[in-house]
Every structure is written in structure tokens, then in C-alpha cells.
N, C-alpha and C positions, 0 to 999 in steps of 0.2 A: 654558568661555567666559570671555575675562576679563571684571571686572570693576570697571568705571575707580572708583564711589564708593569701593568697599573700598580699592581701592590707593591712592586719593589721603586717606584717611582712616588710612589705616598709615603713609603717608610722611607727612604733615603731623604727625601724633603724634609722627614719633621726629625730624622737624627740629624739632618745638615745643620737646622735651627736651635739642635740642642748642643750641637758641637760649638757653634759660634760663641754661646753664651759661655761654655767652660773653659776660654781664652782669653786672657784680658785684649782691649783693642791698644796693639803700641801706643805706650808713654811714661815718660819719665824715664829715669838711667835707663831701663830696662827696657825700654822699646824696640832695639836692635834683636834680642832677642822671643818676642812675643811675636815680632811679624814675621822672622823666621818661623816660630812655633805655628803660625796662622796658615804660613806659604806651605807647607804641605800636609797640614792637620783640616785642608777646606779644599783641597786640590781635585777635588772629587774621586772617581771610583765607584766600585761597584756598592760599599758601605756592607760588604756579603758577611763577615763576623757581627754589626752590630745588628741586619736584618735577621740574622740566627738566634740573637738573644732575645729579640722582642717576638719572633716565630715562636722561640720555645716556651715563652712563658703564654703565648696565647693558645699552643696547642693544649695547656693543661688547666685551660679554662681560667689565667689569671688576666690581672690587670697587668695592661703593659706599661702603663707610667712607673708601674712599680721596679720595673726590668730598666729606666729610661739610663739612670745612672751608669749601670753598669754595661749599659750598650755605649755608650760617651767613653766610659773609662778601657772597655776591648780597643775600639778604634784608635783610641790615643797609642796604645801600647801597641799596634799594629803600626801604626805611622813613626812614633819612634825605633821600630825595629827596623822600617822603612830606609830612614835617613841613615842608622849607624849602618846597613848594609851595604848602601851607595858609595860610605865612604872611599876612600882608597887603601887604606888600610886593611879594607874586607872586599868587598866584591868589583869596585871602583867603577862604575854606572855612573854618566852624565848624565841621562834621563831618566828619569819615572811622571808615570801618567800624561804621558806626551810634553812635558818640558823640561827644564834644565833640572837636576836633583838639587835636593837643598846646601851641598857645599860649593856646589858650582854658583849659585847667587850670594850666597854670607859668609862663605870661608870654613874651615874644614872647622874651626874654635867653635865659632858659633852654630854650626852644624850640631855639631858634636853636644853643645851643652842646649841646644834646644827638643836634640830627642831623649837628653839628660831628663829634662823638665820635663817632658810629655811623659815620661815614664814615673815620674816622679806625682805629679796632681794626676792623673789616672785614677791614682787610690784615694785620692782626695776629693776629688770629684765622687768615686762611687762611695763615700763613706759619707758627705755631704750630703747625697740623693737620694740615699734610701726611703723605700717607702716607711710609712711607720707603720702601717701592716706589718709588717717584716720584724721577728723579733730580733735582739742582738746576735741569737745564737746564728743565727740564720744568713745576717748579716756579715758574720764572722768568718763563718764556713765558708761564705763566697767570696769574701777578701783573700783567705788561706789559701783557697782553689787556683785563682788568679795571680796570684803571686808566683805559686808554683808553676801554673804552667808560663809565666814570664821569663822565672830565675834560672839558678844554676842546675836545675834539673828537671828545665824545659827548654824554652825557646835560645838561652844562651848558649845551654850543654850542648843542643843542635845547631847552634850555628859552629861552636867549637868541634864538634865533630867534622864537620862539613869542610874547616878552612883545612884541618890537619890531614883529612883524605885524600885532597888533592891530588891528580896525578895515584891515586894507590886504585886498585880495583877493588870489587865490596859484592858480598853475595844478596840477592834480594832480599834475608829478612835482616842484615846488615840494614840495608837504606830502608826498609820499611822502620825499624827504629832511631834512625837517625832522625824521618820524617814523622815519628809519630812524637816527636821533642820539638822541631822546628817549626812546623806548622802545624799538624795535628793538635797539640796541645793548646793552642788558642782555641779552637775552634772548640773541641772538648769542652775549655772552660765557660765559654759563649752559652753552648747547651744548654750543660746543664746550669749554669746559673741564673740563666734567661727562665730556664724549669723552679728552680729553688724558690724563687723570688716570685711566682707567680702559685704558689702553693703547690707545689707536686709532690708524688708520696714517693715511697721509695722505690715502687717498681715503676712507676714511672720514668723516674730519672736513670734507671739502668737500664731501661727501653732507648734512651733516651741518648745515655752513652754510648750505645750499640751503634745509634745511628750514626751520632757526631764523630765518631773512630771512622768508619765507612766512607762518610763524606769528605772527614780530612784529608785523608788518602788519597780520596780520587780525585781530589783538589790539586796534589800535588803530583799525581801520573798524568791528568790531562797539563798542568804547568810544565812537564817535562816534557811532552809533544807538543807544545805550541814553542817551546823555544827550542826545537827542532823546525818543524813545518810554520810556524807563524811569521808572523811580520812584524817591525820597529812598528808599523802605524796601528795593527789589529793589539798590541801589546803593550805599546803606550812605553817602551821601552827597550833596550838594545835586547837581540837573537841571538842566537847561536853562542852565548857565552861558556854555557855548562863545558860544553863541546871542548872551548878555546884555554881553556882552566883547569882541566882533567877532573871535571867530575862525575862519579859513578849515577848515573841515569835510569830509568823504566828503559826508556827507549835502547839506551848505550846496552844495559843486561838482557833484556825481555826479547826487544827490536820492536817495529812499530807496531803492527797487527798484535802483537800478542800483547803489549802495552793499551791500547784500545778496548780488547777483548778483560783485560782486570778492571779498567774504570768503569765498562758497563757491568762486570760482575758486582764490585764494589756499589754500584748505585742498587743494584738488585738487594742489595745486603742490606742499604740502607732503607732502601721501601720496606724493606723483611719486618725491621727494626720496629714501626708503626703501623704493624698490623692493629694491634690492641686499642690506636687512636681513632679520634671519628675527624667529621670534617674540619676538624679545627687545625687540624695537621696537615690539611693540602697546602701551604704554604711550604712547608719542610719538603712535602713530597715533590713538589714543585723546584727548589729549592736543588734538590740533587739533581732533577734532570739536567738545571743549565748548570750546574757547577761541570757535567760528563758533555753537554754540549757545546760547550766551548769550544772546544777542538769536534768531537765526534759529530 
């Protein structure tokens, strides 16, 4: 029977040992900045985007060393979006992952240019790592992918959506594409590049994307009920903020039960997704129950 904590307790361990190495260890001018880069690029978590990229490429029967790079370079870019979030100039968060956020120990400068930098070797790291199985085209594809869903018409577009709504109210498929930019589209690119890289054909990967849209979503409806009903300690980060900021929520539009009742549809969506895989995809299928059980 599998077993989702071992697995994801083996795959975070050998992405935690692959993260280490894609950071220099502080020294020289540049020290001040690397140990910022370390202090919340190692701070742990759940590692759930870079376990999705090495899930994806195993479910389509590839090697995952082949996938390792570009599990290093998702996380980077999830931790740099981390940091520039916390700032004060965007969401102003003193914690993440149960301690001080990274401007509150180095200062907002060095904040600021060390999730410059994570964003920056992200692509250098996955451009470094590639398997050479992998041909350039291949390789290419998944740089483009990732980038997009990074830039200005992904994860940035969604954060800019997000600061300007404030206070404004939004209809559900409003936030469903604010969140299919801000968080979805990481998660999107994890899939399928995890899929690409490990040899997937094309119906695969649109199986594939089916799921990683479902998942991201429900990522971000069970996020919006746990910072309604959760805790600073189950969160590893301040509550109640959306609420205190005027932002438009699942819970704020939906209410809670009916917000519950779409993260278990969405998980239903996403099993749908992998019907056509065999056992190599219980990690995925696994994979969306605790993303919907977090909260539910």
C-alpha cells in the first residue's frame, strides 16, 4: 500500500540535498547575501511543487534525476516569491514557516535582492542540470514554460492583480483567474515539466495539465479556509490577513461549506485527470488528497 508520508519524506530529503548544493555557502563580498538566499531557500516546508515535478516525470515512466534540476529551479522561484510577498510593500508578513520572514533578519535591501537572485539561478540551475537525455528542444520548451508561468503573465500578473483588488469585490471566475496566475501556474509548470523531461507524449501532458489546473486550485481554496479557520502555529504564518486587507476569498464569495464542497470537487477532477495512468501515479493521486486535506 503506498505510503504518501514516507514518500514525501524521501523526496523532500533528497530535494533538500539538491537545494543545498544550488547555493553557494556565505563568502566573500557576497556573503550577506547567500545566507539570506540559504535562510529561506532551506527553511523547510512542505517542498509540494518540487515533489510534483519528480511525481510527474515518474508517473510517465521517466527518470527523475532527469526532472532534479528543474525541481531545484520551481522551489527557488517559489521561495523567491515567498520573500518579495512578506515584504512590506506587498503583503508585510513577519513570519513564514514559523520564524521571522527574510526582511525582518537582513533588512528589506537584502531581502529584496536575495529573492532577486533566487529568481535569477533558478534558470541557471535548471539550464546547468539538464539531463542529456533531454534534447535542447525539450529543454527549451521547459525554460519558456517556467518563465512564463514566473513573469508578467503569471505569477507576477497575479500578484499585481491581487494588490490592486484590494478592498474591491470579484465574481468567482474573477479569483479563479487571478489564482490560476498566482499560484496555479507554478504548479502547471512543475507538472508538466516534471512530465516533459521524463519523456511524456502529448497526451500525456494534457492529462497531465488537466490535473495540475485542478490541483492548483484546490491548493489555493483549501489556502483560503485555513486562513480563515487555521492557526499562526498549524500555518507557520500570520491568520486572518486576506480578511484584515480586503481580499476577495472562496470563503469571503462561496462561504465555508460551499468552499469545501469545490476543493473536494476539484480533487475529484483531478483523480478524473489520471484515469489513463497506472500505478506510477499514486503519488499524484495521493498527492491531491493532502493538498484538499489540509483543511478538510
Amino acid at each position: 500500500m503506498f505510503d504518501l508520508h514516507s514518500y514525501l519524506k524521501e523526496r523532500a530529503h533528497t530535494i533538500e540535498r539538491a537545494l543545498k548544493q544550488s547555493v553557494e555557502e556565505p563568502a566573500g563580498a557576497a556573503a550577506r547575501l547567500h545566507e539570506a538566499m540559504r535562510y529561506s531557500l532551506l527553511a523547510g516546508g512542505k517542498r509540494l511543487r518540487p515533489v510534483l515535478v519528480l511525481a510527474s516525470c515518474d508517473a510517465v515512466g521517466g527518470n527523475v534525476d532527469a526532472a532534479m534540476g528543474l525541481a531545484c529551479a520551481v522551489e527557488m522561484i517559489h521561495t523567491y516569491s515567498l520573500i518579495h510577498d512578506d515584504l512590506p510593500c506587498m503583503d508585510d508578513d513577519d513570519m513564514r514557516r514559523g520564524r521571522p520572514t527574510n526582511h525582518k533578519v537582513y533588512g528589506e535591501a537584502i531581502a529584496t535582492l536575495a529573492g532577486d537572485a533566487l529568481l535569477t539561478d533558478a534558470f541557471k540551475m535548471l539550464a546547468v542540470s539538464a539531463d542529456r537525455s533531454a534534447s535542447p528542444a525539450i529543454v527549451l520548451e521547459t525554460v519558456v514554460e517556467l518563465a512564463t508561468a514566473a513573469g508578467s503573465g503569471g505569477m507576477v500578473a497575479g500578484q499585481v492583480i491581487d494588490l490592486l483588488g484590494e478592498g474591491k469585490s470579484k465574481t468567482v471566475d474573477e479569483l479563479e483567474e487571478l489564482h490560476g496566475k498566482k499560484t496555479g501556474a507554478l504548479f502547471l509548470a512543475s507538472v508538466r515539466g516534471g512530465a516533459r523531461l521524463g519523456g511524456a507524449s502529448a497526451s500525456q501532458i494534457e492529462s497531465l495539465d488537466a490535473y495540475a489546473r485542478a490541483l492548483g486550485l484546490a491548493f489555493q481554496v483549501v489556502d483560503d479556509l485555513l486562513d480563515v479557520q487555521g492557526t499562526p502555529e498549524q500555518m507557520g504564518k500570520r491568520t486572518q490577513k486576506d480578511s484584515e486587507r480586503g481580499k476577495a476569498t472562496y470563503p469571503a464569495i462561496l462561504g465555508i461549506e460551499r468552499s469545501m464542497d469545490l476543493a473536494r470537487e476539484l480533487e475529484t477532477r483531478a483523480y478524473r485527470a489520471l484515469q489513463s495512468f497506472g500505478d506510477r501515479a499514486d503519488p499524484l493521486r495521493h498527492l491531491a488528497t493532502f493538498v484538499v486535506e489540509r483543511k478538510l
